[in-house]
Steps between C-alpha positions, in 0.01 A plus 500: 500500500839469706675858504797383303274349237309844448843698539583313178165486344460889533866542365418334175167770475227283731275735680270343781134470348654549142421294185817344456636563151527199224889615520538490854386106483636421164850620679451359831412143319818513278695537774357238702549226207840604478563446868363193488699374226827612665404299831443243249806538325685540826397225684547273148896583514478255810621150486202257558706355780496888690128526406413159651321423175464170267726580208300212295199626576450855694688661302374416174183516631554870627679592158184393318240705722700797428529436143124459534459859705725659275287389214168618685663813518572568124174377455266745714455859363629695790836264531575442176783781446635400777805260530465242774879401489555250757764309336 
């Protein structure tokens, strides 16, 4: 593991060769969800013309696959208190 990776990782209570706790991953995961919904969210406030994308169909398309993810999310037991909130 890179040293800034297990600087953080033993911050949040992750000792090398340690059974990392239930919390530890439950908090880690929420926090990656919500990062990707705000690079979601972020790159959505874009025009299509500044993405480079179709607005007829790319967009809609990448709407609907997010729609789709956030659904899977609120769907599986370890995601589903979490809000995916991409829009």
């Amino acid at each position: 593991m890179p040293r800034a990776r297990t600087n953080r990782a033993l911050a949040h209570g992750f000792e090398p060769g340690a059974v990392v706790s239930t919390y530890l991953l439950t908090y880690l995961l929420e926090k990656a969800i919500k990062a990707l919904a705000k690079a979601w969210k972020d790159t959505l406030k874009k025009g299509d013309a500044e993405l480079g994308i179709d607005p007829e169909f790319t967009r809609p398309g990448i709407e609907s696959l997010l729609e789709q993810l956030e659904d899977d999310f609120s769907s599986c037991e370890p995601t589903q208190d979490f809000k995916f909130k991409w829009r």
